[in-house]
Every structure is written in structure tokens, then in C-alpha cells.
C-alpha positions in Angstrom: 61.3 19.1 20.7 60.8 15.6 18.9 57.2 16.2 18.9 57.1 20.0 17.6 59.2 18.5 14.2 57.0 16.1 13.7 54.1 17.9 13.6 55.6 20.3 11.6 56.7 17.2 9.0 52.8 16.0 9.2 51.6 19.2 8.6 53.3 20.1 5.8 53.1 16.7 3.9 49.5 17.2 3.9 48.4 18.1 0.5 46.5 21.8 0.6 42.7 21.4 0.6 42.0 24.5 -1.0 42.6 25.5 -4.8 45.2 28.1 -3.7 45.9 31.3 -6.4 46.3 29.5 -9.6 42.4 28.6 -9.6 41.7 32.3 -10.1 43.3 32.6 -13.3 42.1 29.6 -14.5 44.7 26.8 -13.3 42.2 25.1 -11.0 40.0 22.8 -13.2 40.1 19.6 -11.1 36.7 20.0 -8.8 37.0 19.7 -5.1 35.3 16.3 -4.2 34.1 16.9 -0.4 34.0 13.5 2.2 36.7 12.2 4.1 40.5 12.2 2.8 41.3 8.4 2.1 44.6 7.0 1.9 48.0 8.7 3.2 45.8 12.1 3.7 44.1 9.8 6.4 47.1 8.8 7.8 48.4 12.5 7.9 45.3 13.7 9.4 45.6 11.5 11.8 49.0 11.9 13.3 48.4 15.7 13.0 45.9 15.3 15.7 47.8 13.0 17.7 51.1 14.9 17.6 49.1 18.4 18.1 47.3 16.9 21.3 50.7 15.4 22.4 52.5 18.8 21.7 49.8 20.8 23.8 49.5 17.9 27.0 53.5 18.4 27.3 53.3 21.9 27.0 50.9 22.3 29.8 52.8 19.4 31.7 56.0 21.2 31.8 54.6 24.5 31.9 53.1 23.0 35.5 56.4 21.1 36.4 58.0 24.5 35.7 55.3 26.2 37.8 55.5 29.4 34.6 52.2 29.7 35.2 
């Protein structure tokens, strides 16, 4: 369960990628650099991978232990 929240956490502290709605009526002037993210982006990026492998190998794990499949 620890897991699950913190991956939720990561993923929502991530800042959105996309210009969302506003751009369309004419609230998205900043332009979208593409290349890595740098800084705490990085960070979140990373531990959203870690956290979503480690969420699916304990899935699968007690999936197994509980023989549900």
C-alpha cells in the first residue's frame, strides 16, 4: 500500500508536460522546450519509474503467493 501512495505523490508532483486548455484561448505563450527534464522533474521521473516497477513486481509477487492467477 506504501508503494501505491507514493507513486500516486510522484505522479502528481510532476509538473504537466502538455499546455493543457488555457493554451487554446491564448493562455499558453511560454514555448515547450523539448530534451530531458532537469532538476526536481528528473528526480520525479525517476522515482515514478522506480515506484511503478516496484508496484507492478509486488503485484505479480503476491498475485503468485496468492496463487489468484
Amino acid at each position: 500500500m506504501l508503494i501505491s501512495v507514493l507513486l500516486i505523490v510522484v505522479t502528481i508532483a510532476q509538473e504537466s508536460k502538455q499546455p493543457g486548455m488555457g493554451s487554446s484561448i491564448g493562455g499558453g505563450t511560454q514555448a515547450m522546450a523539448g530534451g530531458k527534464a532537469r532538476g526536481k522533474d528528473a528526480v520525479l521521473a525517476k522515482f515514478t519509474v522506480i515506484f511503478g516497477i516496484a508496484f507492478a513486481v509486488l503485484c505479480i509477487l503476491l498475485g503468485r503467493f496468492m496463487n489468484t492467477f
